[in-house]
C-alpha positions in Angstrom: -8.7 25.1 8.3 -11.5 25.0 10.8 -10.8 25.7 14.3 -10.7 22.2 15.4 -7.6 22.4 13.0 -9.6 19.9 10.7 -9.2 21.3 6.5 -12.9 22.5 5.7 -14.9 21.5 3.2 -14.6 24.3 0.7 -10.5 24.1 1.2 -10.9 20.8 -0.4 -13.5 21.8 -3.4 -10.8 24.6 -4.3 -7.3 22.3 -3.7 -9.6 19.7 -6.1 -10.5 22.5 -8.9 -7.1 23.4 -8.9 -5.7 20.1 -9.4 -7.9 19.9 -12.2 -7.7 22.8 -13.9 -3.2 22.0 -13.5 -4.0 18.8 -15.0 -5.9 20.2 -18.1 -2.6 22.2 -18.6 -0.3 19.2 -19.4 0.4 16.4 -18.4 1.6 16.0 -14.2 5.6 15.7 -13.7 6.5 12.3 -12.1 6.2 14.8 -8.6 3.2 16.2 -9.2 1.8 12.8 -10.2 2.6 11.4 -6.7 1.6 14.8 -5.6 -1.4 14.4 -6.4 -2.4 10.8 -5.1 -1.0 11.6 -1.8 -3.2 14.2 -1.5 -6.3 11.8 -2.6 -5.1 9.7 0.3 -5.5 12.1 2.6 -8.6 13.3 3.5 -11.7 10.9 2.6 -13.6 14.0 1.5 -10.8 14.9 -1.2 -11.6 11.7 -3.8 -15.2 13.0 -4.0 -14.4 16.8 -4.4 -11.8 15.8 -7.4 -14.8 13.5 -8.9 -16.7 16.4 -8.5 -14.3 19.2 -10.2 -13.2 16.7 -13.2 -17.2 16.1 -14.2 -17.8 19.7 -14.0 -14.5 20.3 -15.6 -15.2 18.1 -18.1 -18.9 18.3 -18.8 -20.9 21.4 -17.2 -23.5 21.0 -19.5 -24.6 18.1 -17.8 -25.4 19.4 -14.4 -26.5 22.7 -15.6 -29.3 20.9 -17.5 -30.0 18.5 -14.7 -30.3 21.5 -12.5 -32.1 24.2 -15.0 -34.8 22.4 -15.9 -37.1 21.9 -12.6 -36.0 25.6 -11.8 -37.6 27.0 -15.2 -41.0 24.6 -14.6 -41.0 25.9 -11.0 -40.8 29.4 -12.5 -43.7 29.4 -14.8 -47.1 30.7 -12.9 -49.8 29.0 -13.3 -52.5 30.7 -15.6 -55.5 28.7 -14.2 -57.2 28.1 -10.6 -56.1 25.6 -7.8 -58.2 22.4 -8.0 -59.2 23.2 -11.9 -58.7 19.8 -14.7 -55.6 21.7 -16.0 -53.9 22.9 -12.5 -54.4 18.7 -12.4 -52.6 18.1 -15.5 -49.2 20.1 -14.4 -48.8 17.3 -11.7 -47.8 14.4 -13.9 -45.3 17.2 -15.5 -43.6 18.0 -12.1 -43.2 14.5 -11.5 -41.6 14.5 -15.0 -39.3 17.4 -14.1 -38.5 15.1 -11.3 -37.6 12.3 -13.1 -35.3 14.3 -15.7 -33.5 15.5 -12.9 -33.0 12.4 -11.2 -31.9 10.9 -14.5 -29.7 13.6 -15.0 -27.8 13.3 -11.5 -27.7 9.5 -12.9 -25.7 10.0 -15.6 -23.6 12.6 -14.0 -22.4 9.9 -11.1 -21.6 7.5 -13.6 -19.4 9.8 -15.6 -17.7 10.4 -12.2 -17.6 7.1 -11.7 -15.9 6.8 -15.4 -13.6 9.9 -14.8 -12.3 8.3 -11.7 -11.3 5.4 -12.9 -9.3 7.1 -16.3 -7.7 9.3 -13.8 -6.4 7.7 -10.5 -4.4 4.9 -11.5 -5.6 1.4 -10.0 -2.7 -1.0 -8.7 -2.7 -4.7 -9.3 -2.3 -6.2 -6.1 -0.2 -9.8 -4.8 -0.1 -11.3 -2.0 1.6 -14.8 -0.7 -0.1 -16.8 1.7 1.8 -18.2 4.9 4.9 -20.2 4.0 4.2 -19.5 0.2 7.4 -17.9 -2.2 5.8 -15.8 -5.3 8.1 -14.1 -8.1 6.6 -11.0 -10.1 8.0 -10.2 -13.3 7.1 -6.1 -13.6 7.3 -4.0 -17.3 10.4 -2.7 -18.1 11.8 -5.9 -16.8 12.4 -5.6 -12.7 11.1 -8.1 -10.4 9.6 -8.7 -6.9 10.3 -11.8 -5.3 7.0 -12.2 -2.0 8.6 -14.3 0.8 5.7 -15.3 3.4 2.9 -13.7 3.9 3.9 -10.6 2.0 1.8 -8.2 -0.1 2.5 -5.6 -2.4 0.0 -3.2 -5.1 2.3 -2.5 -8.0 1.1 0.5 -10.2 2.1 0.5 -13.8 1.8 4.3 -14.5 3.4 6.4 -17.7 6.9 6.5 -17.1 7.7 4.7 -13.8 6.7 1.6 -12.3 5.6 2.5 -8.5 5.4 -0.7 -6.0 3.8 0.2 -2.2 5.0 -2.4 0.5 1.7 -3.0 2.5 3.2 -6.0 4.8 5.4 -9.0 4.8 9.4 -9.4 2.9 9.9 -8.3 -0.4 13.0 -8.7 -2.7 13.5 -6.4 -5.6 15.7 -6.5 -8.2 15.8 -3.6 -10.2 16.9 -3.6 -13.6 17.1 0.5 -14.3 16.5 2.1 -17.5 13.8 4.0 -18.9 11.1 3.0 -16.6 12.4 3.8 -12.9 11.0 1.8 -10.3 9.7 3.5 -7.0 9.5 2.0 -3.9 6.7 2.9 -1.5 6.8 2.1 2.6 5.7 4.2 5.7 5.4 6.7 3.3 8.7 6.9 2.3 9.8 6.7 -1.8 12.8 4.3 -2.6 14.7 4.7 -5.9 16.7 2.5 -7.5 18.2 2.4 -10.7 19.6 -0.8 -11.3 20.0 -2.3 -7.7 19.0 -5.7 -5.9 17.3 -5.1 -2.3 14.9 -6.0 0.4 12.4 -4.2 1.9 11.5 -5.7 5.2 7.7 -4.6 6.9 7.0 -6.7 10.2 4.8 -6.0 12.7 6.2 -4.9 15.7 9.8 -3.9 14.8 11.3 -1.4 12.4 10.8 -1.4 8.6 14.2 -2.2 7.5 15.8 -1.9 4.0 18.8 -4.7 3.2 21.2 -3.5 0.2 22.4 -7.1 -1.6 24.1 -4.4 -4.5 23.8 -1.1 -6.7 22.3 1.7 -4.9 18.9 3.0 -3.0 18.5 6.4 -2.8 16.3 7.8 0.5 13.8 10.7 0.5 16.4 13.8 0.3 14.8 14.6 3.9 16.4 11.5 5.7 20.0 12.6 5.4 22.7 13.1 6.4 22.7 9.8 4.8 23.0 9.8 1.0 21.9 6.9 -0.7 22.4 3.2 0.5 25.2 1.2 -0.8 25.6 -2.2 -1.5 25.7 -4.3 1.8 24.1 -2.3 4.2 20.9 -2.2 6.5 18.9 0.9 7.1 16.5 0.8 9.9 13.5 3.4 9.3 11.8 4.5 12.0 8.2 6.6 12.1 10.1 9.8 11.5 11.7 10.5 7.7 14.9 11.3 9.2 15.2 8.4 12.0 17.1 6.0 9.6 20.0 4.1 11.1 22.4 2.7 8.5 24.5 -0.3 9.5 27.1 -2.4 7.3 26.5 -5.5 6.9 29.6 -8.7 6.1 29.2 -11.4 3.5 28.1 -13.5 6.3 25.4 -11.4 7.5 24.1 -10.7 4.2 24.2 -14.8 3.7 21.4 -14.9 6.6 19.8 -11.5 5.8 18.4 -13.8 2.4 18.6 -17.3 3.2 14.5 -17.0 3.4 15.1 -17.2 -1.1 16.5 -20.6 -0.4 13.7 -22.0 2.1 15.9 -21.6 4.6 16.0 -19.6 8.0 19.6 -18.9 9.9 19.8 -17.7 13.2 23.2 -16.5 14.8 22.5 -15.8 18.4 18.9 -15.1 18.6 17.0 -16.3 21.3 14.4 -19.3 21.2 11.8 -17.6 21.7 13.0 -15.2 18.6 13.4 -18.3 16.4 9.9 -19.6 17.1 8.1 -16.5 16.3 10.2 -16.2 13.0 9.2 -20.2 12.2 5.4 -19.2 13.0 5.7 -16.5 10.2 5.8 -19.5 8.0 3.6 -22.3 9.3 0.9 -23.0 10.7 1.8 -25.0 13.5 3.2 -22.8 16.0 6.1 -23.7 18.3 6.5 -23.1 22.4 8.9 -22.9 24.6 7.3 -23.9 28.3 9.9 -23.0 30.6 10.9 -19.1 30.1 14.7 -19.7 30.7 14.9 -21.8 28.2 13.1 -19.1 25.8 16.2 -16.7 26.6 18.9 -19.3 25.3 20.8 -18.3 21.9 20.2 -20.3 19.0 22.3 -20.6 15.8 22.2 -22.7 12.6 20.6 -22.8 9.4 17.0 -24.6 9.5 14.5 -25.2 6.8 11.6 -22.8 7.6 8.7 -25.2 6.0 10.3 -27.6 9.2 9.4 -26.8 12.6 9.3 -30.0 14.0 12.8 -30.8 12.9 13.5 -27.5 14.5 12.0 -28.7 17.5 13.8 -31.9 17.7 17.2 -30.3 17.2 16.8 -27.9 20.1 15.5 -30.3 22.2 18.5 -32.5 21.9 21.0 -29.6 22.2 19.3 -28.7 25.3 18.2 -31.9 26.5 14.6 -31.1 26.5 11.4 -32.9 25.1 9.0 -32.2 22.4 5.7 -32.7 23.2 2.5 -32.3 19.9 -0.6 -31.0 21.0 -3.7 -30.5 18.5 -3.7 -28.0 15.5 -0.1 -28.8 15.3 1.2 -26.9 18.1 4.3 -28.2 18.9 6.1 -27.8 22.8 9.5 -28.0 23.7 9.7 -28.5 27.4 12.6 -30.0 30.2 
């Protein structure tokens, strides 16, 4: 490390040649797979040092060539006088040398280029747009149900199927077998054998895993815990061991997926609560004017493609008005 506590340059070129030289061996366990693409997520510099190891790795001859061949023109002393026809002649050769070389570091970058993309597996990404629904069938025969503007990159690698969370709701239903399936979020690695769950990544609050049935088992770091049992709700914070683990009734597991019907049930929630979760799924946007009336407690099952009908019902429960404004902004106000 350099004194600015920032990994230097030449830690990275060595960490890179070893991971190649460990791949040339075999092939990577399952943790050194993962091993290794956290650590080409790390540092920027390290996905260019690895390129850079696996062509010399693979190919030395190609630099060395590149390289060699200006240095032996350059080394050859020039039998005739300054200014003579011949001295003349040698200039078209540099620029020759030149060339070869150029074309040589050419070829080299695009066998980087190849060797990149053999090795670092690239995901297939999906994403639902707002108040769109999208199932995913994945190998091996699991599945990812997208609620709302959700997106996921699913890598289809050797012997396990891994899925990273970027944002948004996510159901999976895991089927077990031969290809495990690996959840990814806040860094954190789910695994399920055969198990139906949600994986819940909003902005502003808590990732949060909901168990519908089977079992999710935690990074081994996070417990106390042990793995996560059918109707519960673990709420993961920043750190690997701030999880909090609640269980959860047939009734709150009823509301925890209503979203799979087109539905949205609240149970207590404030207003104000309820129109941010209808906003997550339209476009037109919903606002309570007078802040008490934000505060009240809410509950009932609504369709979430509905605001306006939303709207209307809480404005006759609480004998207020709904007023429409332009781009389908919608007010509820005494």
């Amino acid at each position: 490390m350099s004194e600015e506590g920032r990994e230097t340059s030449r830690a990275i070129e060595e960490a890179a040649a070893q991971w190649v030289a460990r791949l040339d061996r075999a092939p990577l366990t399952t943790a050194e797979d993962r091993q290794l693409h956290d650590w080409l997520r790390g540092d920027p510099r390290r996905r260019g040092a690895f390129m850079r190891a696996r062509a010399l790795w693979l190919r030395p001859d190609l630099i060395a060539a590149a390289d060699a061949r200006p240095t032996q023109h350059r080394a050859q002393p020039s039998p005739v006088p300054a200014g003579s026809r011949r001295a003349a002649r040698t200039r078209p050769r540099t620029r020759s040398a030149r060339l070869r070389q150029w074309l040589g570091a050419l070829a080299a970058s695009l066998l980087l280029v190849v060797f990149v993309l053999v090795t670092v597996p690239v995901p297939t990404a999906y994403a639902t747009a707002k108040g769109e629904m999208r199932r995913i069938p994945l190998t091996g025969g699991s599945t990812l149900t997208l609620n709302t503007d959700s997106r996921v990159d699913v890598y289809e690698e050797t012997d396990h199927v891994r899925v990273k969370v970027r944002r948004g709701e996510v159901l999976v239903e895991a089927v077990g077998g031969e290809r495990p399936l690996t959840v990814e979020i806040d860094g954190r690695h789910l695994e399920a054998g055969a198990a139906t769950f949600v994986v819940r990544k909003l902005q502003g609050t808590r990732t949060q895993v909901v168990v519908q049935n089977g079992t999710v088992n935690l990074p081994a770091r996070s417990v106390g815990q042990g793995p996560l049992l059918a109707n519960t709700r673990a709420s993961l914070g920043r750190a690997v061991a701030d999880v909090d683990v609640a269980t959860l009734s047939a009734e709150q597991m009823q509301r925890e997926l209503a979203w799979r019907e087109g539905k949205l049930a609240f149970r207590g929630e404030t207003l104000a609560d309820a129109a941010a979760e209808f906003a997550r799924y339209n476009d037109a946007s919903i606002e309570i004017a007078d802040p008490q009336l934000a505060k009240a407690p809410i509950t009932g099952l609504f369709a979430a493609n509905n605001p306006a009908g939303f709207s209307r019902a809480v404005a006759g429960v609480f004998g207020a008005r709904v007023r429409h404004e332009a781009r389908g902004k919608i007010v509820i106000e005494d």
